[in-house]
N, C-alpha and C positions, 0 to 999 in steps of 0.2 A: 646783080651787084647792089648792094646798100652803099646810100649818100648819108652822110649826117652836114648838117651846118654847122661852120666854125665861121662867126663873126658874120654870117648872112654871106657865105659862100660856100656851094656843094664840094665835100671832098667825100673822094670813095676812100668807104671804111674798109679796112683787112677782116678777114674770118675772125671774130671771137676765139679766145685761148680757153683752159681752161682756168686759168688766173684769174679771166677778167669774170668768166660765169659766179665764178666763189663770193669774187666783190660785188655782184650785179645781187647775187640770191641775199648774202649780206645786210646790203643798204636795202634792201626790198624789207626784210626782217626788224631794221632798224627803224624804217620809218613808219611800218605799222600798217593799220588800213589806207591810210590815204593813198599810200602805193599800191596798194590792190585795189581801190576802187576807182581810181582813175585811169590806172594803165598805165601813164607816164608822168614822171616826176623832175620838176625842173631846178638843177641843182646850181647853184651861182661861185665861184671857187672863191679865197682871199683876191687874188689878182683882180678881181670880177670879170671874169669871163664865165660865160652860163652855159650851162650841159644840158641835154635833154635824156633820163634815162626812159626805156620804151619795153 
């Protein structure tokens, strides 16, 4: 089972759709090398809450 942290607390993620793969392969295309060369990319929202994509 995968965790991700929301706000520096583990919650278990649900299976990926294939909605969210299209958005994941997307933003990977979008952001260019830096997303390929690091592997994960940290995304921060308006609200500022920060995501980590992987």
């Amino acid at each position: 089972m995968k965790h991700e942290l929301l706000e520096g607390f583990p919650h278990a993620m649900a299976r990926a759709r294939d909605r969210h793969n299209r958005v994941v392969v997307n933003l990977v295309l979008a952001l260019g090398p830096l997303a390929r060369e690091k592997g994960r990319v940290e995304v921060r929202s308006r609200s500022g809450r920060s995501f980590t994509l992987a």
